[in-house]
N, CA, C and O atoms as CSV, one atom per row, in Angstrom:
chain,resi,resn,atom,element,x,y,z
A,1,UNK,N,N,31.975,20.682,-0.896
A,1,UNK,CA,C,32.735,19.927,-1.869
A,1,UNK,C,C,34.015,20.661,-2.262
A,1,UNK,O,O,34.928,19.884,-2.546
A,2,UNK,N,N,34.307,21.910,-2.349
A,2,UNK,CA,C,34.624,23.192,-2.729
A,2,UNK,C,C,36.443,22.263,-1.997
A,2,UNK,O,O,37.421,21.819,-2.599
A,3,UNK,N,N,36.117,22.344,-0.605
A,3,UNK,CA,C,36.944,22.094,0.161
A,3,UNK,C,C,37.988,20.892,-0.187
A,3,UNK,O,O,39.150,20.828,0.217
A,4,UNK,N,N,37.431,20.106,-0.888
A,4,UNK,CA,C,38.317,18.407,-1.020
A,4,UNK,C,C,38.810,18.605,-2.119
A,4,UNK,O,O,39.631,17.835,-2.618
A,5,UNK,N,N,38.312,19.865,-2.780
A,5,UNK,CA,C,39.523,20.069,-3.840
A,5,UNK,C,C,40.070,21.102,-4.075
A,5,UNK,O,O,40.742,21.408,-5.060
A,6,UNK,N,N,39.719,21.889,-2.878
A,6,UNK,CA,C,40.675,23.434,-2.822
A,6,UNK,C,C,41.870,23.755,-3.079
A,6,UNK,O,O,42.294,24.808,-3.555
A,7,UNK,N,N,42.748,22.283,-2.569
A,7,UNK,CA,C,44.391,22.590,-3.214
A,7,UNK,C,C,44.690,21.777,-4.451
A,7,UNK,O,O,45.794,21.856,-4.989
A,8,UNK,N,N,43.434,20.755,-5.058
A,8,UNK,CA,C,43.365,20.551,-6.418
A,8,UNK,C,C,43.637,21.461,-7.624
A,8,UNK,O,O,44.258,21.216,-8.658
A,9,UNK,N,N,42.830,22.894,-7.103
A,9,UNK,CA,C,42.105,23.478,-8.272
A,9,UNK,C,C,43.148,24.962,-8.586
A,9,UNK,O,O,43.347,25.666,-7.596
A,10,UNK,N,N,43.780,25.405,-9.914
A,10,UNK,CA,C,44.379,26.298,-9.885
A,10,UNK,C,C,43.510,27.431,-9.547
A,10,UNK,O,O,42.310,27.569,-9.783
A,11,UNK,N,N,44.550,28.429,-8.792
A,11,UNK,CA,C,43.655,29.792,-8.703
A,11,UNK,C,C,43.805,30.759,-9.858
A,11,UNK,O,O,43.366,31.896,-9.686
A,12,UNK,N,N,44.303,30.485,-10.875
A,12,UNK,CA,C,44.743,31.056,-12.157
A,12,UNK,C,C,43.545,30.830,-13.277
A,12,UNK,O,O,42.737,31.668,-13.678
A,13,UNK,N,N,43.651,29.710,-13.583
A,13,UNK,CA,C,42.858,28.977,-14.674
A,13,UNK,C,C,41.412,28.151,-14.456
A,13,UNK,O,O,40.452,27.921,-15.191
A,14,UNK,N,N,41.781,27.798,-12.954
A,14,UNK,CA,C,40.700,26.823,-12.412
A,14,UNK,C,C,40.199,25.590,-12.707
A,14,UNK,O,O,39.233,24.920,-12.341
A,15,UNK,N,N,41.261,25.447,-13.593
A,15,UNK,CA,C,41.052,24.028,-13.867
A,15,UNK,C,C,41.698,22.894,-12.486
A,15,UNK,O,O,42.679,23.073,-11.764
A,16,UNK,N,N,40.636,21.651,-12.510
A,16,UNK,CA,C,40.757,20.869,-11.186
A,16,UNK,C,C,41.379,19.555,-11.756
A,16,UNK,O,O,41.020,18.803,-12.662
A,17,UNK,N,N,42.531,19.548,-10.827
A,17,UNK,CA,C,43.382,17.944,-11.547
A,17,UNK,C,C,44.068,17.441,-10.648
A,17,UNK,O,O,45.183,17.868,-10.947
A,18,UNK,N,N,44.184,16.892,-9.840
A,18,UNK,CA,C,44.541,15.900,-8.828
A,18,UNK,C,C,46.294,15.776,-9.137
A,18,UNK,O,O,47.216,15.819,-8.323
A,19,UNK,N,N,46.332,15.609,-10.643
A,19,UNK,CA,C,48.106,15.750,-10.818
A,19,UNK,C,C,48.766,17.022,-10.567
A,19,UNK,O,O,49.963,17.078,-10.285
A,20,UNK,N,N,47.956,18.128,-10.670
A,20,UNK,CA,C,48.662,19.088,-10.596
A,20,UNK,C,C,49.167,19.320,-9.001
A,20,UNK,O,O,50.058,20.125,-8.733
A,21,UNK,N,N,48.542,18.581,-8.072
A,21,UNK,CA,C,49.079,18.695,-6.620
A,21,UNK,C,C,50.489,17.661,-6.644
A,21,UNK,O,O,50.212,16.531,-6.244
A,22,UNK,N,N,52.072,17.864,-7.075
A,22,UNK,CA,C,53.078,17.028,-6.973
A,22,UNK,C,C,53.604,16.239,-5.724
A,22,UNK,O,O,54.241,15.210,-5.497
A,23,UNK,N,N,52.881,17.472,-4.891
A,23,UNK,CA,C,53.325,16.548,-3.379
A,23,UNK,C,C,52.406,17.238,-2.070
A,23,UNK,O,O,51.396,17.902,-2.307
A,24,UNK,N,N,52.804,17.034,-0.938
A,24,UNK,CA,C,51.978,17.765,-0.037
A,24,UNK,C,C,52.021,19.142,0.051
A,24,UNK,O,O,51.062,19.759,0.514
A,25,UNK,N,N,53.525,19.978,-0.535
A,25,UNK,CA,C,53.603,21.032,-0.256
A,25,UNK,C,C,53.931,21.756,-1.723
A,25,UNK,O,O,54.360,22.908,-1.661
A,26,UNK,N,N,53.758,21.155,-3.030
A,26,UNK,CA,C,53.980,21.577,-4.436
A,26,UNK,C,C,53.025,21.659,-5.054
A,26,UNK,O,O,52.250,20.709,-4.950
A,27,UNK,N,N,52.749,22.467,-5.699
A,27,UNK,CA,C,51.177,22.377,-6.430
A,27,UNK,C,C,52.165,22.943,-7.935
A,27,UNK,O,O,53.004,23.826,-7.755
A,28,UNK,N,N,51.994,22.440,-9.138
A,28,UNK,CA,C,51.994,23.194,-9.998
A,28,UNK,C,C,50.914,22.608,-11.490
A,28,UNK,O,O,50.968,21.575,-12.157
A,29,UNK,N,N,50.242,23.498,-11.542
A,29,UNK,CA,C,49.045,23.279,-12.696
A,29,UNK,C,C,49.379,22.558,-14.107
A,29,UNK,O,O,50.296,22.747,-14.906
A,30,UNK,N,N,48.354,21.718,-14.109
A,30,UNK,CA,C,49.124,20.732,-15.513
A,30,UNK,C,C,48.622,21.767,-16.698
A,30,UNK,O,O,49.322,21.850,-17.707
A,31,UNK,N,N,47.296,22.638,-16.580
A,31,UNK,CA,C,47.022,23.301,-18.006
A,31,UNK,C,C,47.981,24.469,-18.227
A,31,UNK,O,O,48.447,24.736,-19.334
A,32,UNK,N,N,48.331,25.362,-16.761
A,32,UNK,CA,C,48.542,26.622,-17.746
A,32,UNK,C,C,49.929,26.944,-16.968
A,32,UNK,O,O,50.572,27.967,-17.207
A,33,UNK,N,N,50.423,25.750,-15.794
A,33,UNK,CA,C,52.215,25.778,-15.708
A,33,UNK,C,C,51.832,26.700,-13.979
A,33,UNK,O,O,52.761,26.418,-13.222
A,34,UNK,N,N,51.177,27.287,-13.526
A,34,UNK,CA,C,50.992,27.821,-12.466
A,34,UNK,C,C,51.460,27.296,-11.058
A,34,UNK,O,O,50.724,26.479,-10.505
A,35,UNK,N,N,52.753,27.735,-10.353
A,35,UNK,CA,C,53.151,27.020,-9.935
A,35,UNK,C,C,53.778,28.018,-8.128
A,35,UNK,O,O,54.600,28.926,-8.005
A,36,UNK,N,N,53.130,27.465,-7.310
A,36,UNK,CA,C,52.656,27.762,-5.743
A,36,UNK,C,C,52.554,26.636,-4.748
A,36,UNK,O,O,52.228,25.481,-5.024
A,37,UNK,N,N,52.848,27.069,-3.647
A,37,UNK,CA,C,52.557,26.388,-2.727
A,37,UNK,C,C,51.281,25.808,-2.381
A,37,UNK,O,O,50.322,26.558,-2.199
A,38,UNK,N,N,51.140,24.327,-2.248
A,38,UNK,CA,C,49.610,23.605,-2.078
A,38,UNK,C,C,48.739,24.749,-1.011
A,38,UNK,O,O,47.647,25.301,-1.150
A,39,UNK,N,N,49.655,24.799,-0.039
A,39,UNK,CA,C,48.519,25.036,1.074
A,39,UNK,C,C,47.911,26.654,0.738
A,39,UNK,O,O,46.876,27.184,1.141
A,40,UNK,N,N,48.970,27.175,-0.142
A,40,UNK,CA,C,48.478,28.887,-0.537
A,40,UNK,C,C,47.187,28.877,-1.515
A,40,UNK,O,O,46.253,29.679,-1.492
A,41,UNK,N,N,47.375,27.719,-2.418
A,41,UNK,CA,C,46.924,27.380,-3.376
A,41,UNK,C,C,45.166,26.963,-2.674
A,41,UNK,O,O,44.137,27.618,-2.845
A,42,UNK,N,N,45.271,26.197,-2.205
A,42,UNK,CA,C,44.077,25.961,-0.851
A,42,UNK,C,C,43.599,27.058,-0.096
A,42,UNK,O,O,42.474,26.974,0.398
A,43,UNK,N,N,44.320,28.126,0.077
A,43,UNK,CA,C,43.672,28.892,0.652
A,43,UNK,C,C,43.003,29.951,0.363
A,43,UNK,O,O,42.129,30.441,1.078
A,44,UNK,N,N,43.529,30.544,-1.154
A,44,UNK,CA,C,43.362,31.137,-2.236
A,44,UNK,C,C,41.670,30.871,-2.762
A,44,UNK,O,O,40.892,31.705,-3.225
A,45,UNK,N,N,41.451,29.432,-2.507
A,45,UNK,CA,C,39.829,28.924,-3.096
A,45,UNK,C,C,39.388,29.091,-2.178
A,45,UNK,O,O,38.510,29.951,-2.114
A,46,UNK,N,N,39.706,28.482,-1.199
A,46,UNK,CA,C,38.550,28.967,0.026
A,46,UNK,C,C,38.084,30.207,0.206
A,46,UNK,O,O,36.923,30.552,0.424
A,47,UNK,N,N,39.267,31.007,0.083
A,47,UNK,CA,C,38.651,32.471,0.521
A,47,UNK,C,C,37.885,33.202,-1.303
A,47,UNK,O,O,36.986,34.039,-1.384
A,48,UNK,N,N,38.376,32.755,-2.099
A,48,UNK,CA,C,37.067,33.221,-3.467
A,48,UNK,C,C,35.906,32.644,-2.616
A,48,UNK,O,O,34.873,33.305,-2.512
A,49,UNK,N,N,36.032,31.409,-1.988
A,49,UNK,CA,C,34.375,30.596,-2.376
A,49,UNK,C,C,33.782,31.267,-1.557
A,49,UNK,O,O,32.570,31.133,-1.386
A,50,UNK,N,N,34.447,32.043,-0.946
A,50,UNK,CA,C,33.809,32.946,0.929
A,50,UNK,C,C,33.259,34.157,0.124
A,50,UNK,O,O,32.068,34.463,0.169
A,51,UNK,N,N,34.190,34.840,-0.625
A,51,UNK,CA,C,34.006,36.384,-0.638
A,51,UNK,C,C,33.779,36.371,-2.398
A,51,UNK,O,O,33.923,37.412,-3.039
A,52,UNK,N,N,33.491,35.340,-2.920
A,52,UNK,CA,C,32.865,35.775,-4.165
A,52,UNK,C,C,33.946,35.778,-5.153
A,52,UNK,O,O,33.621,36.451,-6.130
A,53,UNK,N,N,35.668,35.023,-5.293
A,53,UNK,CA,C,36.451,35.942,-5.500
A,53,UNK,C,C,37.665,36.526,-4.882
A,53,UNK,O,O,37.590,37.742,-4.707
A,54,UNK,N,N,38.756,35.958,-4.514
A,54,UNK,CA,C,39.541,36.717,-3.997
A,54,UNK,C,C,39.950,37.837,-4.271
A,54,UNK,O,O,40.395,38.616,-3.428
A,55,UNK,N,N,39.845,38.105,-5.650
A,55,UNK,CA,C,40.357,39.361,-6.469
A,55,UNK,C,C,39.446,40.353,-6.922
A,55,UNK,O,O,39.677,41.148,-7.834
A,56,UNK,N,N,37.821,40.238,-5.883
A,56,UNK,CA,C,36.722,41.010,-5.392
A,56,UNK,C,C,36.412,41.341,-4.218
A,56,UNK,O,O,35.458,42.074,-3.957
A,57,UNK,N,N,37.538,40.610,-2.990
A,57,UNK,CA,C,37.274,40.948,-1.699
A,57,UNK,C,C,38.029,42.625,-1.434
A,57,UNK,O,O,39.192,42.888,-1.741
A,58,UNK,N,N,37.107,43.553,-0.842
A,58,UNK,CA,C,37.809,44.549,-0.449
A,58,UNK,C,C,37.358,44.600,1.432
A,58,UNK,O,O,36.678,43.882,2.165
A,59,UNK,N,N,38.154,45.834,1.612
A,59,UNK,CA,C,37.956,45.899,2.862
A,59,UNK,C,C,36.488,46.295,3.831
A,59,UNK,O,O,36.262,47.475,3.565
A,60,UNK,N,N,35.795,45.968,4.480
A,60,UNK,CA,C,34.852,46.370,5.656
A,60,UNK,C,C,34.798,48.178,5.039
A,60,UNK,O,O,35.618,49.064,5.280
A,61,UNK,N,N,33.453,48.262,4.147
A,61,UNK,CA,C,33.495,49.858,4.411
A,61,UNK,C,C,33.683,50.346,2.935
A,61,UNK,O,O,33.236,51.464,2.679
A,62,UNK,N,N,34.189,49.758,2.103
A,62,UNK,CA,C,34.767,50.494,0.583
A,62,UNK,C,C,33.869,49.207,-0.485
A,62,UNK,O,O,34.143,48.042,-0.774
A,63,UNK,N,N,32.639,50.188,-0.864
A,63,UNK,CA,C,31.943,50.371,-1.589
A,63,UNK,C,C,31.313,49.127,-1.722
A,63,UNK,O,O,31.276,48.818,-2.913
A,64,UNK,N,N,30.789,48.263,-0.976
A,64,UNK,CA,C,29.582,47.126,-1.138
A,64,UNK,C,C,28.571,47.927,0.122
A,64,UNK,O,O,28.822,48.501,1.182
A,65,UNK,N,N,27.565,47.668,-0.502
A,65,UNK,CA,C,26.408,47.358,0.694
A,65,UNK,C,C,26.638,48.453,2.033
A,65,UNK,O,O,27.228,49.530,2.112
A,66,UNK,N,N,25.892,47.644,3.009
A,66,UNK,CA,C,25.499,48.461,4.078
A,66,UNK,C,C,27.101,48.994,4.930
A,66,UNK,O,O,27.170,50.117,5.430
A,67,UNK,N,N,28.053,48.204,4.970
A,67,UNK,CA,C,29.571,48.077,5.405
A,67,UNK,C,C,29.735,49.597,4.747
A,67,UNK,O,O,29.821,50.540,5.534
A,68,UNK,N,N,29.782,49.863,3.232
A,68,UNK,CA,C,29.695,51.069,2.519
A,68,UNK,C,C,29.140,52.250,3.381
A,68,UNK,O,O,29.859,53.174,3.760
A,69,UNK,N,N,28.107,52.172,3.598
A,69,UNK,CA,C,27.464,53.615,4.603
A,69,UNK,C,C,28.195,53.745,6.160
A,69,UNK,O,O,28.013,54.692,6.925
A,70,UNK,N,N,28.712,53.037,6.318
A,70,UNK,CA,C,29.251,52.714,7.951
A,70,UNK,C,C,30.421,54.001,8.188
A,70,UNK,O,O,30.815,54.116,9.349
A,71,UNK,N,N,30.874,54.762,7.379
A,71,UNK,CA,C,32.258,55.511,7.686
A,71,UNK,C,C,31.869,56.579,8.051
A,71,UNK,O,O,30.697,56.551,8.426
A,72,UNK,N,N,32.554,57.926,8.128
A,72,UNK,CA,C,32.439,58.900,8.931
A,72,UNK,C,C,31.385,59.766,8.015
A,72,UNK,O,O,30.680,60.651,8.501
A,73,UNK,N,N,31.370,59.409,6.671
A,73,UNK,CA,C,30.540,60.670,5.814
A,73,UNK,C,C,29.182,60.594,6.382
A,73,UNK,O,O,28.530,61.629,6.523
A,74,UNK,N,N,28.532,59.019,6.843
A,74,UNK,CA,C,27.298,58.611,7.140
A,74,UNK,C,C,27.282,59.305,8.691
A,74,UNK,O,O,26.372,60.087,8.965
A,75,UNK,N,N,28.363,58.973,9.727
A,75,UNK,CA,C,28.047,59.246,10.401
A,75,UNK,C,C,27.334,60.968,11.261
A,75,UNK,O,O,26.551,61.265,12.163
A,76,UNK,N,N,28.241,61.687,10.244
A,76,UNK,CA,C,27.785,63.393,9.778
A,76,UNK,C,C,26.616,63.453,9.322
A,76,UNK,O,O,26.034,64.329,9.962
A,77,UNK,N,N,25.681,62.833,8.272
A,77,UNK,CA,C,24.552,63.093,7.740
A,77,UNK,C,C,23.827,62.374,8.691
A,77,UNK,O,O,22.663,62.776,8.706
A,78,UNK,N,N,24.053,61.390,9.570
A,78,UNK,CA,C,23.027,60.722,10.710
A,78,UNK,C,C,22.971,61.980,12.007
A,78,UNK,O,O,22.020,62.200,12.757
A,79,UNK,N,N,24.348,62.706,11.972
A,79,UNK,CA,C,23.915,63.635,13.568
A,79,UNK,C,C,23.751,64.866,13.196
A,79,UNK,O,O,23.399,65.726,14.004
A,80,UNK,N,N,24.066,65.221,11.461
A,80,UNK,CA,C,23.052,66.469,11.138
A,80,UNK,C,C,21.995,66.297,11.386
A,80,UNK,O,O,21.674,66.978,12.360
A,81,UNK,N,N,20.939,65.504,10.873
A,81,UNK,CA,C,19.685,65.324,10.572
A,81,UNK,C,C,19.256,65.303,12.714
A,81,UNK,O,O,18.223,65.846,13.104
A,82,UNK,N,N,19.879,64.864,13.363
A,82,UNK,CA,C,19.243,65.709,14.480
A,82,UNK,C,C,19.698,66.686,15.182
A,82,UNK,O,O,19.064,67.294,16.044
A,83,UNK,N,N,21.021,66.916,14.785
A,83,UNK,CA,C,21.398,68.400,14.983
A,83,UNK,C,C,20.228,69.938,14.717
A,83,UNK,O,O,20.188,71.075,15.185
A,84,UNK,N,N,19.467,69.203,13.778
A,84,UNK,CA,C,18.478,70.372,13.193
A,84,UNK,C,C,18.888,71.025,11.579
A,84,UNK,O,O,18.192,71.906,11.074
């Protein structure tokens, strides 16, 4: 659903309003004046609705989860431990 109103919805405020899209390529927000390109604006939600958040996505490796252990510090404590 996320999708049919991805370039609806500000990435600022998040409020969803069909007026705030002025044309195919104008988006500017009727609540809080936020004002971007539709299709950036669209792409901006998609990728929160992916990664939780656009302004929580970090890179492969820096500090979530298993991606986190993957860098070189892990890889030293994996070939100590059979180094002896």
């Amino acid at each position: 659903m996320l999708l049919r109103i991805s370039s609806q919805t500000c990435p600022v405020c998040k409020r969803v309003d069909a007026a705030s899209r002025k044309s195919q390529a104008e988006f500017v927000c009727t609540a809080c004046s936020h004002a971007e390109h539709a299709d950036v604006v669209g792409a901006k939600n998609t990728l929160a609705a992916g990664h939780g958040g656009h302004r929580t996505w970090s890179p492969p490796g820096v500090g979530r989860g298993r991606e986190a252990s993957t860098g070189p510090s892990a890889f030293r404590r994996a070939t100590a431990s059979v180094d002896g």
